[in-house]
Every structure is written in C-alpha cells, then in structure tokens.
C-alpha positions in Angstrom: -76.9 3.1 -86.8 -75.2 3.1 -90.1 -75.9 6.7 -90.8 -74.2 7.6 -87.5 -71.0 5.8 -88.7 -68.3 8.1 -90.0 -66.8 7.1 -93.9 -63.4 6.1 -94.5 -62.2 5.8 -98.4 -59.1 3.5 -99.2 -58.4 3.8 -102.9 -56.5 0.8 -103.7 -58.1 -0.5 -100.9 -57.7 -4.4 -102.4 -54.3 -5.1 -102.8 -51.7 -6.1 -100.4 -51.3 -3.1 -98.3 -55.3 -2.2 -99.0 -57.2 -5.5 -96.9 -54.5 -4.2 -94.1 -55.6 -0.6 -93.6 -59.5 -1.6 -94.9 -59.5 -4.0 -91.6 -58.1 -1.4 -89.3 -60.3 1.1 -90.2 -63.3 -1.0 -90.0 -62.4 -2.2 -86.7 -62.4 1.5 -85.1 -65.8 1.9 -86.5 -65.8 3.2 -90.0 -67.3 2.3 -93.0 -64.9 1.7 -95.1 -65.7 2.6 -99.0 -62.9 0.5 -101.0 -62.3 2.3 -104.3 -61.1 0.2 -106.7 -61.4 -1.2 -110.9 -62.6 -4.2 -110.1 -65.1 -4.9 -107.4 -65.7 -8.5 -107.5 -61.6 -8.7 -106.6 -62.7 -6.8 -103.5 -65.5 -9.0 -102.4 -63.2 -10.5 -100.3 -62.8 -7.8 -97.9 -66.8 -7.5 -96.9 -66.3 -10.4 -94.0 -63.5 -8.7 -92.8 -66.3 -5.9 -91.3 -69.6 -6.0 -90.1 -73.4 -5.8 -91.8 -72.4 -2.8 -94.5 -69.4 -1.8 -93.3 -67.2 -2.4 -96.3 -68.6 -1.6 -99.6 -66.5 -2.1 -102.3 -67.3 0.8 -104.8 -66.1 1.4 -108.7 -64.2 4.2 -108.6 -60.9 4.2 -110.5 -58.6 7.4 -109.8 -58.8 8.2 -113.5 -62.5 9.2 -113.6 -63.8 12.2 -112.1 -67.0 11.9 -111.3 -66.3 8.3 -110.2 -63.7 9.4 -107.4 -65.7 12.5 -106.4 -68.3 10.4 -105.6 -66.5 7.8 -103.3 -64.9 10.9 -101.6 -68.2 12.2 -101.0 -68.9 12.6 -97.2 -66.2 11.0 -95.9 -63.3 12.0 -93.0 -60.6 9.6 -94.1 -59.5 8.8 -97.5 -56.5 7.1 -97.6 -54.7 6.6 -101.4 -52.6 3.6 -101.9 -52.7 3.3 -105.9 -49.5 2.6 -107.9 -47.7 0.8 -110.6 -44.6 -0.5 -110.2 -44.3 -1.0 -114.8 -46.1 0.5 -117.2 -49.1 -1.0 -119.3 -48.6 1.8 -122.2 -46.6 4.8 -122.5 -47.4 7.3 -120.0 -49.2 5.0 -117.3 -46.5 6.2 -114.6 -47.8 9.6 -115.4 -51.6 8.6 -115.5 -51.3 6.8 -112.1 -48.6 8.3 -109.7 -49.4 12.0 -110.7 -52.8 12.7 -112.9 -54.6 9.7 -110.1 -53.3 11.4 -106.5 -54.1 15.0 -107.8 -57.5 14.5 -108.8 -58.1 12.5 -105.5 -56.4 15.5 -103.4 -58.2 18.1 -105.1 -61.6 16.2 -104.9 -60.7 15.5 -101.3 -60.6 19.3 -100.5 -63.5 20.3 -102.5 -65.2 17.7 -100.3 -63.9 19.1 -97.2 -62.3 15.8 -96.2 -60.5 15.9 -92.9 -57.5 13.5 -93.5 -55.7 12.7 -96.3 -52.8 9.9 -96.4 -51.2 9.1 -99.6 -48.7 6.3 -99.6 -45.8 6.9 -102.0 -42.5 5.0 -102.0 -38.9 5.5 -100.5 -37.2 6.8 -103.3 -39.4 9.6 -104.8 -37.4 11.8 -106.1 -37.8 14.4 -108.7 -33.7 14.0 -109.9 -33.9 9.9 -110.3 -32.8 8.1 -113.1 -36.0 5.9 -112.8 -39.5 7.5 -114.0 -41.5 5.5 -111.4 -39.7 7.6 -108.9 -39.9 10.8 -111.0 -44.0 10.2 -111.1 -43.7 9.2 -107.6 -42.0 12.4 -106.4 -44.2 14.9 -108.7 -47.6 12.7 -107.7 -46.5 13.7 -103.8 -45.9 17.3 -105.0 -48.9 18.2 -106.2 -50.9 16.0 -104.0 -49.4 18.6 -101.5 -50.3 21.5 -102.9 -53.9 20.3 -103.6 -54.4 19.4 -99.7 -51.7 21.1 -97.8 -52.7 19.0 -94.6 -51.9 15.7 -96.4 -50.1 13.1 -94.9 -47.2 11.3 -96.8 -45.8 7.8 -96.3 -42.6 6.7 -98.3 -42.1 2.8 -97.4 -39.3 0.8 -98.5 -40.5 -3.0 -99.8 -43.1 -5.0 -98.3 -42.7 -8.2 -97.0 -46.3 -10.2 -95.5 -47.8 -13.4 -96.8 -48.9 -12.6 -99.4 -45.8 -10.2 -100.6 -44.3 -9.3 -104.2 -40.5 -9.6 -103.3 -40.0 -13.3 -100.9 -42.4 -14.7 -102.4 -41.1 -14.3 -106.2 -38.2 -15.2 -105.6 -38.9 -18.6 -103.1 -41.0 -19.7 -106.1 -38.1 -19.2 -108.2 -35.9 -21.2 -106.0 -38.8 -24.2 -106.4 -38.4 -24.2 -109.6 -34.4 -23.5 -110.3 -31.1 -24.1 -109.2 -30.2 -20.2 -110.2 -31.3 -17.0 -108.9 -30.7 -14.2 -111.0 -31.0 -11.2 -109.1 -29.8 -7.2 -110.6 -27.6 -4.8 -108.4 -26.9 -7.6 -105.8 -25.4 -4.6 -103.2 -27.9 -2.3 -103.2 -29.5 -1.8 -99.9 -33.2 -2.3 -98.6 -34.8 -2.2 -95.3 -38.2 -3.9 -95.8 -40.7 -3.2 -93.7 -43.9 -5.2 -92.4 -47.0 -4.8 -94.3 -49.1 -4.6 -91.2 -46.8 -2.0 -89.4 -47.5 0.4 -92.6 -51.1 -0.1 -91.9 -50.7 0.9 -88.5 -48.5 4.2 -90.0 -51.6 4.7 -91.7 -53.9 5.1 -88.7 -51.2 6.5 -86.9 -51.1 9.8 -89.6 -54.4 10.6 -88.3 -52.6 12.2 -84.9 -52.9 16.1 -85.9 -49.3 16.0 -85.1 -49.0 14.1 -88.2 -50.7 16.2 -90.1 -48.3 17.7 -93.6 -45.5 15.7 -92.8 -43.6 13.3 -94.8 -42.8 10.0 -93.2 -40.4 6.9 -93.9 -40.7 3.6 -93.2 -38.7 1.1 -92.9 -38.1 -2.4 -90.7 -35.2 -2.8 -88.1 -32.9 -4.1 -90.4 -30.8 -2.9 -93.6 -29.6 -6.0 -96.1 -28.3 -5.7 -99.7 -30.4 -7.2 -102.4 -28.0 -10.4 -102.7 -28.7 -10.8 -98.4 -32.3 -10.7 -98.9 -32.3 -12.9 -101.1 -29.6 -15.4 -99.4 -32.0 -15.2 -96.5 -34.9 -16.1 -97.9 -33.3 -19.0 -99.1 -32.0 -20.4 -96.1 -35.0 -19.9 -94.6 -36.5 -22.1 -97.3 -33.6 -24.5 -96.9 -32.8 -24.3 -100.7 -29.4 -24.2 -101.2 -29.2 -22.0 -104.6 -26.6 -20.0 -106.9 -27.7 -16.3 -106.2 -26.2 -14.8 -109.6 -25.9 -11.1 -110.1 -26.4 -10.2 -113.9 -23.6 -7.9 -115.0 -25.6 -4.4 -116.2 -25.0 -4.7 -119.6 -26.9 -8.6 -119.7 -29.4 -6.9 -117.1 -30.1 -4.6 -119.6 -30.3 -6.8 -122.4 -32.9 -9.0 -120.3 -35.1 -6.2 -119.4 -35.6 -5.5 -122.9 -36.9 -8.8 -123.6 -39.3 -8.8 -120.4 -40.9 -5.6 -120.7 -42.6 -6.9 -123.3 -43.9 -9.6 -122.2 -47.2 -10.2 -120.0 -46.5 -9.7 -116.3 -43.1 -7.4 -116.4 -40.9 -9.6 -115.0 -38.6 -6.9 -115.4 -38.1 -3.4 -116.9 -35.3 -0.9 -118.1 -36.7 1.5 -115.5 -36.9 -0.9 -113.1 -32.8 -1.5 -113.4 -32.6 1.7 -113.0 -34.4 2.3 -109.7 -32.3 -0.6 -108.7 -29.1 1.6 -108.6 -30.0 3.5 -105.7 -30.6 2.1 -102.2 -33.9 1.9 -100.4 -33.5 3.1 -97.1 -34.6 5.5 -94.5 -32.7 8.8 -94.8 -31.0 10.3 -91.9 -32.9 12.3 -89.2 -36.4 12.3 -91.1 -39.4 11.2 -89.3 -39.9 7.7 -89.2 -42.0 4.5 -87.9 -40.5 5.8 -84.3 -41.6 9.7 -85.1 -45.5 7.3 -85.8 -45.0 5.7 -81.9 -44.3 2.3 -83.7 -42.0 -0.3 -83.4 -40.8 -2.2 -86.4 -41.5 -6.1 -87.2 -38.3 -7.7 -87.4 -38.3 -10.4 -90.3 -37.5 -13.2 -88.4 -40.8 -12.7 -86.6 -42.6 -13.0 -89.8 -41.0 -15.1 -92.6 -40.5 -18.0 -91.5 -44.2 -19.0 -90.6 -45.4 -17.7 -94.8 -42.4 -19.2 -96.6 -42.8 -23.0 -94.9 -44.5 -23.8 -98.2 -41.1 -23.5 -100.1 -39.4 -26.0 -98.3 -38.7 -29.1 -99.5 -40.9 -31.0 -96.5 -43.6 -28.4 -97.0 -43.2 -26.4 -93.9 -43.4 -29.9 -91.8 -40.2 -29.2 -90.0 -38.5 -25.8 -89.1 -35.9 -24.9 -90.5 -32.9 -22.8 -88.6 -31.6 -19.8 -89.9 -29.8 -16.5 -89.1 -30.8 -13.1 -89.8 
C-alpha cells in the first residue's frame, strides 16, 4: 500500500543529476517527493516510477513552509540545488548557503534519518571564486544543522544530457575555433550515474558525517578534454586558450548577457584544478567503481559528427 511506502525527498530532483538519483530511489521502493520551482519541468520523471510514486511537489529551498512541508515524514532527503552564475547579486549566497541550511535544519526538526547534500570538488572557504566560498560555507552549516549529514563533492559531470561535452561539441558544429580559459587546469569528470549510485551508497551508516569525493578514473587538463571530445566527434578544430587578460575582458561582456556563457567568477574557479585530493574518501571508500569515458561518450556525442553518428569514429583516450 502507498501508506506503507517509506518517503524519499530529492530537492533538485529534475535536473541532470536529479532524474538519476529520483529513478534509483524509486526503484528500491520509495516514494520519491521531487522538490523543485517548476513542476511541470518535472512531469517527466512520474513514468520513471510506478502508480504515485513520484510526485513532483513545489517547494523551492527559499520558502520555509514550502520545504518543511516536502520534508515532512520522510527518511531520505537528498539536496542537489545549485547555481553555477548568479541571476542578481547575492544568489550564490541565497542558494549554496541560506537553501542547504534551511533544508538541514528542517530535516532535523523533522527527525529525518539521512541527509545527503551534494556540493562540488572545490568548496573551499579560502577560494578566489564565490561559488566555491558559498559552496564551502553552505556544507558548513549544513553540518552543523544535521551532524549525521552526508557530503558529496563531485568534479564535472559528463552523461547525455551533460553541461561541459555537450557545449562545447555544439560549438565545434558550428565553428572552426574553440575558445576555451586555463587550458592546463586539471579535471577528472566523473559519470553522472556513478554519483547517483554515491548517493544511495551514503545511506551505509558507515557513511554517515563523512565527506566524500568523486571523481572518474581518469585526470585530463581542460585543453585534453576538450581535444578529446573532438576527436571523438571527428571535428578537426583550433582549441584556442584565451590569454587572462582577454578571458577577462570576455567575461565581462557575457555575464551580462542571458544564459552566462561565462563569468568573472567563473575564471576564477578555473585557476584551480578539479581533482580528488589525496587520501580522502572516495568513489572506492562508496564500494564503486568509476565509469571510464570511453565507455560512455562515444555512444551520446554520435550526433556531432559529421555523418550523424552513422559510422564510429576511432579515438584514444
């Protein structure tokens, strides 16, 4: 019976990493409550369950009443909101720290059992970039709020329907160019769907107020990433790396413009890699194996070749 069914919250729960964790959870029986802005963007995920057991539910992280409400009898809640450029002033703020404390103090109130907050490789409360500031202070006090919270920092996502390959093979559709900003800073992206599995995994208790890092089996600099993605692609393209001073300049431009191609702050997370830190626990620590790219981006980037994805191309990772 539906009553008998335990309650899982995913705030965030329709974006990329979201209709991953929504899915698990629903397959190991729970219904899932997906808190978002928007609930007709999260309509999508109901077939993804059975009869009533995804419900989309208005409940952005801003609003009290709203987010005690979809915390409301639940054992999971699982918080994956987060901006990567601010709207107005003061959103990073609004979002990353103001959002995950109100949802891990309404989570203890309500006697909630697990508590996973998803924050980024990177946090750090000495950056030069604010989204890591916010992102280091939102874990902080999401901490102190519900000691027995679980933290998972991942580097970049890559999946089909990603934010970083798939950018940048559109770009190589429509340019002969790449520009591209601190071409030798590191990354180690990691699979969408092997973060979702993190998240399921942090329900262990011997998960339980630990901070976690995630990231795939390989390390490339921005400039390799990219060089990849376009061999892959089989679109031979100049990968240029803006000097700081024109990065700069650029950023200024874009930030004000609809979509945030690209921000000051932005630039200035860029100067630091994106990596796993020595010796901390890890996708291993979880009892998961990382995806490997070559397993996965070949088969969503076929559309960016030149046949279409008719014929394979070869590449090298």
């Amino acid at each position: 019976m539906l009553s008998e069914r335990k309650i899982a919250t995913v705030f965030g729960g329709s974006g990329f990493l979201g209709r991953h964790v929504v899915q698990r959870l629903a397959a190991r029986g729970y219904t899932v409550r997906v808190a978002v802005r928007d609930t007709e963007a999260a309509m999508f995920l109901r077939p993804m369950g059975g009869s009533g057991e995804i419900v989309p539910l208005y409940a952005p992280a801003g609003v009290e009443a709203d987010v005690a409400r979809a915390v409301q009898g639940a054992e999971i809640v699982v918080n994956l909101v987060g901006i990567l450029a601010e709207r107005r002033k003061g959103d990073f703020q609004r979002v990353h720290v103001e959002g995950a404390t109100r949802i891990a103090r309404l989570a203890a109130t309500a006697n909630v059992r697990h508590l996973i907050h998803v924050s980024a490789i990177g946090a750090d409360a000495a950056s030069p970039s604010e989204y890591a500031r916010t992102k280091a202070a939102g874990e902080a006090a999401l901490r102190a709020a519900f000691p027995r919270a679980v933290v998972l920092r991942p580097s970049i996502l890559f999946g089909a329907e990603d934010n970083f390959f798939n950018r940048f093979a559109s770009m190589a559709v429509l340019s002969l160019v790449i520009p591209i900003v601190s071409g030798k800073t590191k990354f180690q992206p990691v699979y969408v769907g092997d973060v979702a599995d993190a998240v399921i995994a942090s329900l262990a208790p011997a998960a339980q107020s630990r901070i976690f890092e995630l990231g795939g089996p390989e390390v490339k600099t921005f400039h390799e990433l990219v060089a990849l993605m376009l061999e892959i692609i089989g679109r031979p393209r100049l990968i240029l790396d803006l000097p700081p001073g024109v990065a700069k300049f650029q950023a200024l431009v874009l930030e004000h413009l609809p979509g945030k191609l690209l921000t000051r702050d932005q630039i200035a997370l860029l100067g630091r890699d994106n990596i796993v830190a020595p010796f901390v626990p890890d996708l291993a620590t979880l009892g998961l194996t990382p995806t490997p790219m070559s397993l996965i981006l070949p088969a969503y980037l076929a559309r960016y070749r030149p046949t279409g994805g008719s014929r394979a191309t070869r590449f090298q990772l």
